[in-house]
C-alpha positions as CSV (number, residue, x, y, z in Angstrom):
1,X,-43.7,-18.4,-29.0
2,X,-40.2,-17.7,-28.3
3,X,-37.9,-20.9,-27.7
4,X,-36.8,-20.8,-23.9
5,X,-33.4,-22.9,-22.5
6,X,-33.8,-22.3,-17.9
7,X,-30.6,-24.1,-16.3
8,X,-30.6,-24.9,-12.4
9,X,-26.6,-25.5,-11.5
10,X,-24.4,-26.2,-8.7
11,X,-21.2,-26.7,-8.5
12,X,-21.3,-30.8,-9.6
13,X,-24.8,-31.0,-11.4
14,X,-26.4,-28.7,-14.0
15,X,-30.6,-29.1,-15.2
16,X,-30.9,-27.7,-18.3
17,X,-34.6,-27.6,-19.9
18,X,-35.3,-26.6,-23.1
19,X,-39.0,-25.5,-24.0
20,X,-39.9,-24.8,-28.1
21,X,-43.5,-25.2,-29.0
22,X,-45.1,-26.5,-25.8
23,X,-42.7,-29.1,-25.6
24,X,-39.9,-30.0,-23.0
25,X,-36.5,-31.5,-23.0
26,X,-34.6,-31.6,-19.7
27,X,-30.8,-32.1,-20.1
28,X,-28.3,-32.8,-17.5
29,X,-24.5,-31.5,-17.6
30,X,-21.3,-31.1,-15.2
31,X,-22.0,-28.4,-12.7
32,X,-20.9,-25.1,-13.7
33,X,-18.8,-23.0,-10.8
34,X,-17.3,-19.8,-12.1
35,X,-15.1,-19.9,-9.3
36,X,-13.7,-23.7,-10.4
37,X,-13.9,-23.2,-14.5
38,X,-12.5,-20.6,-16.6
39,X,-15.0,-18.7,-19.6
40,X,-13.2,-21.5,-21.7
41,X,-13.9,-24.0,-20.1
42,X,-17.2,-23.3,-19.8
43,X,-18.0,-22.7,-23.5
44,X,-16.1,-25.8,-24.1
45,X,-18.1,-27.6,-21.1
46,X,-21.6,-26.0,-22.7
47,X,-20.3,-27.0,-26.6
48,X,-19.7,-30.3,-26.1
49,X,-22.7,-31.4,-23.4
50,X,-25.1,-29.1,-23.6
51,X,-25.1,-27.2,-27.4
52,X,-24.7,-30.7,-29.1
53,X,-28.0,-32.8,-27.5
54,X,-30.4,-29.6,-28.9
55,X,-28.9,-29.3,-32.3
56,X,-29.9,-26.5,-34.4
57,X,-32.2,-25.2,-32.3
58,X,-31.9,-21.2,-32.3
59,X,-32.5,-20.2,-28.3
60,X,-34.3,-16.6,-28.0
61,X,-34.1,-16.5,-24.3
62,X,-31.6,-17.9,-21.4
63,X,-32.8,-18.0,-18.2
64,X,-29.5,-19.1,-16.1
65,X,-29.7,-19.6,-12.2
66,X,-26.3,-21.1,-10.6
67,X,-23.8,-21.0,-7.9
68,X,-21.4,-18.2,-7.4
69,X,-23.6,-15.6,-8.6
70,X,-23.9,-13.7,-6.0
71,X,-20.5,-12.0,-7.0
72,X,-21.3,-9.2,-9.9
73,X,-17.9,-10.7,-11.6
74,X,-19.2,-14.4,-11.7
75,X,-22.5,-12.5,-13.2
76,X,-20.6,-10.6,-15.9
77,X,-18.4,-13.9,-17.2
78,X,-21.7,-16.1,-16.7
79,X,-23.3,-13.5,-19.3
80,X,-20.5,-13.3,-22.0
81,X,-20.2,-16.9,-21.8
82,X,-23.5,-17.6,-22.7
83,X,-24.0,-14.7,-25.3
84,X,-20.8,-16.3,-27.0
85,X,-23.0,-19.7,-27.1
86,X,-26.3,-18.7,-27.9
87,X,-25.4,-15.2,-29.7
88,X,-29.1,-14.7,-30.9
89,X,-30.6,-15.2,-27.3
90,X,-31.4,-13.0,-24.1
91,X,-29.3,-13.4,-21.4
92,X,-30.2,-13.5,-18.0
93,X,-28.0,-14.6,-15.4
94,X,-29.1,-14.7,-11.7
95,X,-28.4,-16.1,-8.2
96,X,-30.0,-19.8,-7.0
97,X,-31.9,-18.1,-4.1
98,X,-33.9,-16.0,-7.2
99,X,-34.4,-19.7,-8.8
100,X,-36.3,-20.3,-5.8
101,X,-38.3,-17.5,-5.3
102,X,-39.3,-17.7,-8.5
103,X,-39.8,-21.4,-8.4
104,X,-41.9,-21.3,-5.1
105,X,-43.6,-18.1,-5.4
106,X,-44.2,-17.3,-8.8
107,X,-45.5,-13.5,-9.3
108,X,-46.7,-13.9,-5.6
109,X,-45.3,-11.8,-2.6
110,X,-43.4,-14.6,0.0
111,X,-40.5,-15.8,1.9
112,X,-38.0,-18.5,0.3
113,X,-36.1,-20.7,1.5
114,X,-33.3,-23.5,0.1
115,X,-32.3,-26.3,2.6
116,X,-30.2,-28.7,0.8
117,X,-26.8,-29.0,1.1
118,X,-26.5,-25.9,2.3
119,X,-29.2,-23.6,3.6
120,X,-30.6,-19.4,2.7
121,X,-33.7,-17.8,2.7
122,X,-35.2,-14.6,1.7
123,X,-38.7,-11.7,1.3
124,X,-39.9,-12.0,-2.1
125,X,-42.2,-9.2,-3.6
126,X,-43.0,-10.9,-6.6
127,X,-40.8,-9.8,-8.8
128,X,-37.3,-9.1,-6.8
129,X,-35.4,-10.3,-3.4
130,X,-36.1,-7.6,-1.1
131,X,-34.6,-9.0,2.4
132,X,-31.9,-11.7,2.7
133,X,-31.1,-13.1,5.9
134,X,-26.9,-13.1,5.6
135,X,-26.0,-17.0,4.6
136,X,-22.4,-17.5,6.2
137,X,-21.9,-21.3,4.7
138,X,-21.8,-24.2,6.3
139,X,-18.6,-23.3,8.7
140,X,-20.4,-20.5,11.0
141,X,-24.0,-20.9,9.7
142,X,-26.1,-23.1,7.0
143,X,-28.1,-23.7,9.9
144,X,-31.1,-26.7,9.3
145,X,-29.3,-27.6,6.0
146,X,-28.2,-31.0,5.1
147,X,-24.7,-29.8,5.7
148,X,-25.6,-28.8,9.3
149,X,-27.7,-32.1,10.4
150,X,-25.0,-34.2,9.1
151,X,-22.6,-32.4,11.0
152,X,-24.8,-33.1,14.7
153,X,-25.1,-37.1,13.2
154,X,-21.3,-36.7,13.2
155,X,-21.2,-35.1,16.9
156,X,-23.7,-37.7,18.5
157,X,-20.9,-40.4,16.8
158,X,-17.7,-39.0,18.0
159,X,-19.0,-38.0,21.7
160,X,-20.6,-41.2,22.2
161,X,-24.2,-39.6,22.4
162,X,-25.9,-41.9,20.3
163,X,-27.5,-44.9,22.0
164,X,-26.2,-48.9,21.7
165,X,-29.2,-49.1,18.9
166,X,-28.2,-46.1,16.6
167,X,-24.5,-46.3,17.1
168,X,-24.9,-50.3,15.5
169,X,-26.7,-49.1,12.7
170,X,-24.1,-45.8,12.0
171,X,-21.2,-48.1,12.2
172,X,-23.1,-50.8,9.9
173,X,-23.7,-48.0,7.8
174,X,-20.9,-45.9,7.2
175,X,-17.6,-47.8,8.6
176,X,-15.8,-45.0,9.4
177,X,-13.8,-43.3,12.6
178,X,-12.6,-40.5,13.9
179,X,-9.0,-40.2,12.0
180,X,-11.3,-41.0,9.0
181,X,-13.7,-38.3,9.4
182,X,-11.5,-35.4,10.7
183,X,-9.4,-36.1,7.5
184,X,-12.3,-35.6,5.5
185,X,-13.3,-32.3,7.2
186,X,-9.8,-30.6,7.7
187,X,-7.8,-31.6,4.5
188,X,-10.4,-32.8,1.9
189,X,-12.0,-30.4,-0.6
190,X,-16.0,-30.1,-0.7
191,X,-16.4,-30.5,3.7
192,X,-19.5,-29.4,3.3
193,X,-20.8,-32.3,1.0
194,X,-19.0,-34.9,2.9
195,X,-21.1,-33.7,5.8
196,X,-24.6,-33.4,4.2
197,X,-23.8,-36.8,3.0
198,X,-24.2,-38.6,6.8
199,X,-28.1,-36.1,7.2
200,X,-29.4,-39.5,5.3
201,X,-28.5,-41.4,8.1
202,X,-31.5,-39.0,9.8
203,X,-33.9,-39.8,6.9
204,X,-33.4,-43.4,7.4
205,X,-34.3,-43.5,11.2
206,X,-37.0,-41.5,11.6
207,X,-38.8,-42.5,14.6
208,X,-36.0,-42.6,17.0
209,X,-35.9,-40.0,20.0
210,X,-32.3,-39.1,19.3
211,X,-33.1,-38.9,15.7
212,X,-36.3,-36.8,16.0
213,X,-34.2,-34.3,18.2
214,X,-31.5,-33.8,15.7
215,X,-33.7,-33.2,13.3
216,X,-36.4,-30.7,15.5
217,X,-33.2,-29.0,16.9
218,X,-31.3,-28.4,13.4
219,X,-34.4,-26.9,11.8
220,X,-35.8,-24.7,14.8
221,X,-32.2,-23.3,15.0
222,X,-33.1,-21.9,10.8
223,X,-36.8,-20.7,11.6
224,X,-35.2,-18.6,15.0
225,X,-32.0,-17.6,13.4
226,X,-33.5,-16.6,9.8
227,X,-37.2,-17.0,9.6
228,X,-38.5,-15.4,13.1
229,X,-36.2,-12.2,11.7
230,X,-38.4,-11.6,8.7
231,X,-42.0,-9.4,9.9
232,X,-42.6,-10.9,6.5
233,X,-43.1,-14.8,8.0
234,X,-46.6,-13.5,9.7
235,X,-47.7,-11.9,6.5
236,X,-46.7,-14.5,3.7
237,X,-46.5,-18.0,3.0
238,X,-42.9,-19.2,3.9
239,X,-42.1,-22.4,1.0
240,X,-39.0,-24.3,0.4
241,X,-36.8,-25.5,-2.3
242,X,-34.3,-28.7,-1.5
243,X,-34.0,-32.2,-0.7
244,X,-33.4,-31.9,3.1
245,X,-37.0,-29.6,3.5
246,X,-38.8,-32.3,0.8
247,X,-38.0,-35.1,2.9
248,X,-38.8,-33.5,5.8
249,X,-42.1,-31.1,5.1
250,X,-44.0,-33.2,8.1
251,X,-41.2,-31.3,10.6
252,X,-41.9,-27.8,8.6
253,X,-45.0,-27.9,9.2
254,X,-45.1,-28.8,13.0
255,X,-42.6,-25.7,13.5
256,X,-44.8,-23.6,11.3
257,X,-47.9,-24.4,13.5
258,X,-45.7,-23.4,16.8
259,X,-44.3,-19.8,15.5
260,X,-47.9,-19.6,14.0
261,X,-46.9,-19.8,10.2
262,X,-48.1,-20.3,6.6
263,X,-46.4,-23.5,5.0
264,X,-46.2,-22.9,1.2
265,X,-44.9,-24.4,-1.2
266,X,-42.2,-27.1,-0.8
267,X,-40.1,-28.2,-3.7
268,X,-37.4,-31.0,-4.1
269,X,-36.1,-28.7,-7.0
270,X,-36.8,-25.9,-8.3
271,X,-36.8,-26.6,-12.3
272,X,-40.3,-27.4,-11.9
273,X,-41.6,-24.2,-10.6
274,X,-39.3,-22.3,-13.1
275,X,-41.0,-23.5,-16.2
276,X,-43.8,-22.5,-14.7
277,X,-42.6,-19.3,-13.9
278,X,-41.6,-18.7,-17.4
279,X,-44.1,-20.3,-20.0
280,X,-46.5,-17.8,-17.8
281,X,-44.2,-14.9,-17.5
């Protein structure tokens, strides 16, 4: 049986998992951007966290999904890097929204979607993406990620919306203010993580009226702006990969039952799914 190494990564977090004889070993590194790190750095990144915890295990097969793929460049150095590394293995090297098609779907026809941090979705035929609704990040779109609901928390606190109850616990919570925030937004790097960090604040209050809207709202805007595009969504089971859909499946599935919808699937992460996918593949 051929030795398998699947890695899930972002920009800040990689999940490696190594599978040789029926046996896993999961494996967490630095986040690998190819728009942040040079090939060098990455070899040097991979030799040192990665290449030393399997020892002399000889990989036949890399299967590698990560951010900044979608660019054929990103691809190309994601490829040689990995060949240099693993010299003996095959090398594939493919975009997150695959990860969770594959993840969610398996060999199955379906539409996936990611809401974490940021938000995308696509029609699945089973083997390939076939239809991808545009993702325009978390400035113009990202719609129902965690990125976007942390961005109407951040609203409701600035205009005042929230009511004497919720605005105790935000401040209790987060002691911050406006100069605070619009610094953080305007002239920090990573916006769109500083964002998805106040959607907990949802999590934490469910119940609420305020809370519940915020949460209906910013997920009804992704099933009209993305999901109600697809003829797919009446024919397949729509599932989901990311913390912000996990924690939130009881919303899917109310908004699934209004637009007359299959829930699927729904996966905190993918790396789960993609063993799956490939000890059966």
């Amino acid at each position: 049986m051929a030795i398998k190494l699947i890695a899930d990564s972002g920009s800040t977090k990689c999940e490696w998992c190594l599978i040789a004889n029926n046996r896993k070993k999961k494996i967490i590194t630095q986040g690998i951007s190819p728009y942040f790190l040079t090939a060098a750095e990455i070899v040097a990144l991979l030799q040192n966290e990665l290449v030393k915890k399997i020892k002399d295990v000889q990989v036949d097969e890399v299967h590698y999904y990560g951010t900044g793929l979608g660019n054929p460049d990103n691809v190309k150095v994601l490829k040689k890097v990995l060949k240099k590394v693993f010299p003996s293995a095959k090398i594939e090297a493919n975009i997150d929204l695959l990860a969770a098609a594959r993840a969610v779907c398996g060999n199955e026809k379906g539409v996936a979607c990611i809401l974490g941090t940021g938000s995308n979705s696509c029609y699945y035929n089973g083997k390939k993406i076939i239809k991808n609704s545009p993702g325009l990040g978390y400035v113009l779109g990202d719609e129902g990620s965690g990125a976007y609901l942390g961005r109407k928390v951040i609203q409701h606190f600035l205009y005042n919306t929230f009511d004497e109850e919720l605005l105790l616990r935000f401040n209790e919570q987060f002691k911050t203010n406006a100069n605070d925030i619009l610094e953080h937004v305007y002239k920090r790097p990573q916006p769109n993580r500083y964002l998805a960090s106040f959607a907990v604040f949802l999590a934490e209050n469910r119940g609420h009226y305020m809370i519940e809207n915020i949460i209906e709202d910013g997920l009804n805007d992704f099933f009209f702006t993305h999901l109600y595009k697809y003829r797919e969504s009446w024919l397949y089971p729509i599932s989901f990969v990311g913390s912000v859909a996990y924690g939130l499946q009881d919303v899917l599935q109310d908004l699934c039952n209004t637009y007359e919808l299959e829930l699927g699937k729904v996966l905190k992460q993918p790396m789960d799914g993609l063993i799956a996918y490939h000890t059966t593949a």
